[in-house]
C-alpha positions in Angstrom: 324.7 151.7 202.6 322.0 149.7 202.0 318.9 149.3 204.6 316.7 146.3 205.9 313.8 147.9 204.0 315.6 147.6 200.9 317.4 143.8 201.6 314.3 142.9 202.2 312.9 143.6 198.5 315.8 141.0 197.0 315.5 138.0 195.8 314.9 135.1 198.3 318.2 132.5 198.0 315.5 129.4 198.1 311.7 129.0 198.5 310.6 130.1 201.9 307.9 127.5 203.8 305.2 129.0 203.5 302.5 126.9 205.0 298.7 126.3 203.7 295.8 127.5 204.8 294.0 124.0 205.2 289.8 123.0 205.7 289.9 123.5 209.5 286.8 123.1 211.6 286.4 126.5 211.9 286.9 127.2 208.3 284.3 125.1 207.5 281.9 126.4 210.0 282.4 129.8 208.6 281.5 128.5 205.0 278.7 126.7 206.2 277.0 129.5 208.1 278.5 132.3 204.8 276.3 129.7 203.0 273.3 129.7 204.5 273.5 133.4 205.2 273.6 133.3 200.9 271.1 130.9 200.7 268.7 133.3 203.1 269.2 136.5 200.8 268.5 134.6 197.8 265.3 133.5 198.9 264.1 136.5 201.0 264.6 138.1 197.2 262.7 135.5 195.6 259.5 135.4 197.6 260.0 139.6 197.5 260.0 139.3 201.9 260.9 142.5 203.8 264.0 142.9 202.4 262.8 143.9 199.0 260.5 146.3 201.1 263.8 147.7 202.7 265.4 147.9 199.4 263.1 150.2 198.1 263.3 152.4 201.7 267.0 152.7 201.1 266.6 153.6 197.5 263.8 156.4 197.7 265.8 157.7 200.6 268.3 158.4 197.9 271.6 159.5 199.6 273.2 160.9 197.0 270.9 163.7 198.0 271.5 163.6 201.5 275.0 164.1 201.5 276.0 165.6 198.1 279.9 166.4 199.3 280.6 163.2 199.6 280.1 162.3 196.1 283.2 163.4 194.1 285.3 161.5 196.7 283.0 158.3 196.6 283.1 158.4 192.9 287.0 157.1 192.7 286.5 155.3 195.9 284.5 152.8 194.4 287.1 151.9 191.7 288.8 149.9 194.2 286.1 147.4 193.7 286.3 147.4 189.7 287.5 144.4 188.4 290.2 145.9 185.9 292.3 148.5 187.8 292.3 145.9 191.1 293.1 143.2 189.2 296.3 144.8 187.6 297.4 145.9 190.9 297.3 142.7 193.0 298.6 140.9 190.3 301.7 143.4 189.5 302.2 142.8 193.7 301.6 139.1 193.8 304.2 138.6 190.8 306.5 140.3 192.5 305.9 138.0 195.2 306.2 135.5 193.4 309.6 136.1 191.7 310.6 137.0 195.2 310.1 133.5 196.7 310.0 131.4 193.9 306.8 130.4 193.7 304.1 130.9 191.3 301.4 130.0 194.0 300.3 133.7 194.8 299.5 134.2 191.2 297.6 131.1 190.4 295.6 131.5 193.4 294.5 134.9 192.5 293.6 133.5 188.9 291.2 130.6 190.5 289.7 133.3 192.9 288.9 135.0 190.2 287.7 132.3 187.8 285.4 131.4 190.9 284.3 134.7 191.3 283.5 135.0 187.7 282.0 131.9 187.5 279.6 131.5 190.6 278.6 135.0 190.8 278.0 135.7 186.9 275.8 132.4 186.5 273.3 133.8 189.3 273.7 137.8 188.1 272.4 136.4 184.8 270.1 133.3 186.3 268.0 136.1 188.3 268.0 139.1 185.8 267.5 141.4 188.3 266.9 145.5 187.9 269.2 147.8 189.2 267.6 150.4 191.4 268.0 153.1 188.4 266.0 151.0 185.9 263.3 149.8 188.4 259.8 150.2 186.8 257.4 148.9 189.6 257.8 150.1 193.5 258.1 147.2 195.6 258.7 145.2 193.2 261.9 142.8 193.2 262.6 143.3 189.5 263.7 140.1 189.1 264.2 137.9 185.7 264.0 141.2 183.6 267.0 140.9 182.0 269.3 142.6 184.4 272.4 141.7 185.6 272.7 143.4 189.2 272.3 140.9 191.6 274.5 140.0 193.3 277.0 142.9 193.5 279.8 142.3 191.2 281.8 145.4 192.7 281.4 144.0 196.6 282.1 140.5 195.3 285.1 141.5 193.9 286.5 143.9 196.4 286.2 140.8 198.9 288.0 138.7 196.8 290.9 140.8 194.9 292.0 142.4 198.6 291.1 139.3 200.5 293.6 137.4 198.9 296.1 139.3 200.2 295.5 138.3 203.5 295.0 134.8 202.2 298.8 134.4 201.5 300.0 136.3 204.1 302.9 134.5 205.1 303.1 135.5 209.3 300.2 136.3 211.6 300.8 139.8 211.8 300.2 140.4 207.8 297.0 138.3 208.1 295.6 140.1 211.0 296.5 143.0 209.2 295.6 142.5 205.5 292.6 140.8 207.0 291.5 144.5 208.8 292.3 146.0 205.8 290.4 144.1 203.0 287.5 144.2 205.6 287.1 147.7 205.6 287.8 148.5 201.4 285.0 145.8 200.6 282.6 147.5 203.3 283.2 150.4 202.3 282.9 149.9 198.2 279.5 147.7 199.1 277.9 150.9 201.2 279.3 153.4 198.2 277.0 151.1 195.4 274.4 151.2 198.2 274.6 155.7 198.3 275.1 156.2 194.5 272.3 154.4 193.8 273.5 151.9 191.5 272.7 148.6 194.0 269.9 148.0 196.1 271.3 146.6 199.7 270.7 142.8 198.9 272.7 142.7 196.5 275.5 144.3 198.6 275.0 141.9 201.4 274.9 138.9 198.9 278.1 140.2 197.3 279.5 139.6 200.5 278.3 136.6 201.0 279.7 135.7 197.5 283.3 137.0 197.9 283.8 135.4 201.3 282.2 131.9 200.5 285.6 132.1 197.4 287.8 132.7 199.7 286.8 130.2 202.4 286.4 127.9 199.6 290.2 128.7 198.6 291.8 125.4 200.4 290.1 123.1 198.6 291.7 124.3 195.7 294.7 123.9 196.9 296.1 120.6 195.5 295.3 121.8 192.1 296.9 124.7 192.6 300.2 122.8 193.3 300.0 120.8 190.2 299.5 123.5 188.1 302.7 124.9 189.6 304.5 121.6 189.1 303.4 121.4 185.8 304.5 125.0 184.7 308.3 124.2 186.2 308.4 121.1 184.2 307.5 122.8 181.1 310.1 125.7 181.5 313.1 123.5 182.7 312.1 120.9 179.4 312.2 124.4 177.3 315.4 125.6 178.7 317.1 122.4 178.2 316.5 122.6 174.6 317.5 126.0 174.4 320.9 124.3 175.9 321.1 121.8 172.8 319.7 123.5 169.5 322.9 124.1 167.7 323.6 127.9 167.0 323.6 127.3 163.3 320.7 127.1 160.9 320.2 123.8 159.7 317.5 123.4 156.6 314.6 120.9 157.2 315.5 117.1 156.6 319.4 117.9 156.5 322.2 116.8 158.6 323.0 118.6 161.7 327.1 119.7 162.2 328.9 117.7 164.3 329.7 119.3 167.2 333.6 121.2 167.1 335.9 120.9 170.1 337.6 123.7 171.7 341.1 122.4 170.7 339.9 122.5 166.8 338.3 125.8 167.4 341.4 127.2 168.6 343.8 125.6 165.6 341.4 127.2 163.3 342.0 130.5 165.1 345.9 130.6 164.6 347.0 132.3 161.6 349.1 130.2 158.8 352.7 129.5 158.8 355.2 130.5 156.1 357.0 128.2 154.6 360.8 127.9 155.5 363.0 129.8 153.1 359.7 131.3 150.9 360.6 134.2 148.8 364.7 134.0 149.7 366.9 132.8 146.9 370.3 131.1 148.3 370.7 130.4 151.7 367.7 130.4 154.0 368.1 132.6 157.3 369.6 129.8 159.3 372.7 129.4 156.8 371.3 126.4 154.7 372.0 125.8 151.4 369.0 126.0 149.0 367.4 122.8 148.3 368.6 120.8 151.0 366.3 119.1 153.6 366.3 120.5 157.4 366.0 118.5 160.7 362.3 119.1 160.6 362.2 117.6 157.4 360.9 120.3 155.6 362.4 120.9 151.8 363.6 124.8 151.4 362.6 126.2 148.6 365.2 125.7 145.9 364.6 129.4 143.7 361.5 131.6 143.9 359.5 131.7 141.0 359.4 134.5 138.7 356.8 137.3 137.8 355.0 136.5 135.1 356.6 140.3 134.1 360.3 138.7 134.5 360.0 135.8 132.2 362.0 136.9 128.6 360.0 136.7 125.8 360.1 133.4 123.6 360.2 133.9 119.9 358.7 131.2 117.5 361.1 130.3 114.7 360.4 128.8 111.5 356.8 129.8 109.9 353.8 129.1 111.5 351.7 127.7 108.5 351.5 124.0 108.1 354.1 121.6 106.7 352.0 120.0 103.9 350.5 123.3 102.1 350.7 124.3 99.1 349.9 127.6 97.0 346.1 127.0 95.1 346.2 127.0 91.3 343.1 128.3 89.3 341.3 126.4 86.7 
């Protein structure tokens, strides 16, 4: 007998209403103040302020050396904040989603989160060129515009964004409050483990999550593209399936006539096997007592005699010779 658990992963009959996350006030007040909190690190980089002085604390401090056993656990940890393996798995969990309610919102709005995310935050990693931590070549330096491509954090940025978004399209309170905890702590948590293996100083963490949040509070805005999109992708799959309804099964070569369509009533005549003729292969009365030859109520003629094998027929023999009638012996000389 099945469960609630297990009706619950079926199909939806129709499309749930699911309802928007809009601009609120508050919304924007977050993405105002995420902003200028963005703004801030940027800057206190640029002029190399205390931060940068911090930075370099945090990095000679090194606590991959303080607290060695944590490493082989913190190694896989931070995976979760790769863009590859976290990527496949919300996607594979938002398509189901999707198919569930019928809806190919969940999936488009992780692609433009992560368009976004790829966008804004590879422009500035490449903008600043700044040094990881590993390659640094001057202490108390901020290593910035040396070709480097570590600032901001692409691994917090993306561990914002890719869980975030789950609690984005939560569909109850609950799930959001929830989802909301939950993609909290993974993106802390994969921002400090760049921050202990060394491989991110701690502004570009705290700009990374600056980064991923401002995408996701940004989100709404996006919205009404989002729709059409969706719109648009229906439209082309109903127009496709409708003209898998009316190409005709059979080949036809380019430039020639289609086949007229058959009925159902033709088809099946064409089906039935043929009839015999009344009275073929009897000789004298057919098997309803009627003389050979004669015409029945129908109107069909009975055969009068069946032909003979070609075996049968008695052999004619010519008479007479066969050489012409004019000829005559030739005479020499």
């Amino acid at each position: 007998m099945r469960t609630d658990i297990f009706a619950r992963l079926d199909r939806e009959p129709e499309p749930p209403k699911i309802e928007i996350p809009r601009m609120s006030r508050t919304r924007k007040a977050l993405f105002g103040g995420t902003l200028a909190f963005y703004l801030a690190i940027v800057v206190a980089v640029l002029v190399s302020s205390s931060l940068v002085i911090l930075d370099w604390k945090v990095m000679l401090f090194r606590p991959y050396q303080q607290w060695p056993e944590l490493h082989p656990f913190l190694d896989y940890f931070v995976v979760l904040g790769q863009r590859g393996p976290t990527a496949v798995m919300i996607a594979a969990w938002l398509g189901w989603r999707s198919w569930r309610q019928h809806t190919l919102r969940p999936l488009l709005a992780l692609g433009t989160a992560l368009l976004l995310l790829n966008v804004t935050v590879g422009a500035v990693k490449l903008g600043l060129g700044r040094l990881g931590p590993h390659y640094a070549t001057q202490i108390g330096s901020a290593e910035l515009f040396a070709g480097g491509d570590i600032f901001p954090s692409g691994h917090t940025a993306n561990a914002v964004v890719t869980w975030g978004i789950l609690a984005y399209l939560a569909t109850t309170p609950r799930a959001r409050r929830y989802l909301s905890v939950m993609s909290a702590v993974v993106a802390l948590g994969v921002g400090a483990t760049t921050v202990y293996l060394g491989t991110h100083w701690l502004s570009d963490v705290l700009l990374g999550w600056a980064a991923g949040l401002l995408i996701l509070l940004a989100l709404p805005l996006f919205e009404p593209l989002i729709g059409r999109a969706e719109l648009t992708v229906f439209a082309v799959r109903e127009r496709w399936r409708a003209r898998r309804r009316t190409t005709p099964s059979t080949p036809v070569a380019s430039g020639g006539p289609r086949p007229a369509p058959v009925s159902h009533e033709a088809s099946a005549l064409a089906d039935e096997p043929p009839c015999e003729p009344v009275g073929a292969g009897h000789g004298g009365h057919t098997g309803a007592g009627l003389p050979t030859g004669t015409v029945t109520g129908t109107g069909q003629l009975t055969q009068s005699r069946p032909h003979a094998v070609r075996s049968e027929r008695t052999p004619v023999t010519p008479a007479g010779s066969r050489r012409p009638g004019h000829s005559r012996p030739m005479t020499g000389g």
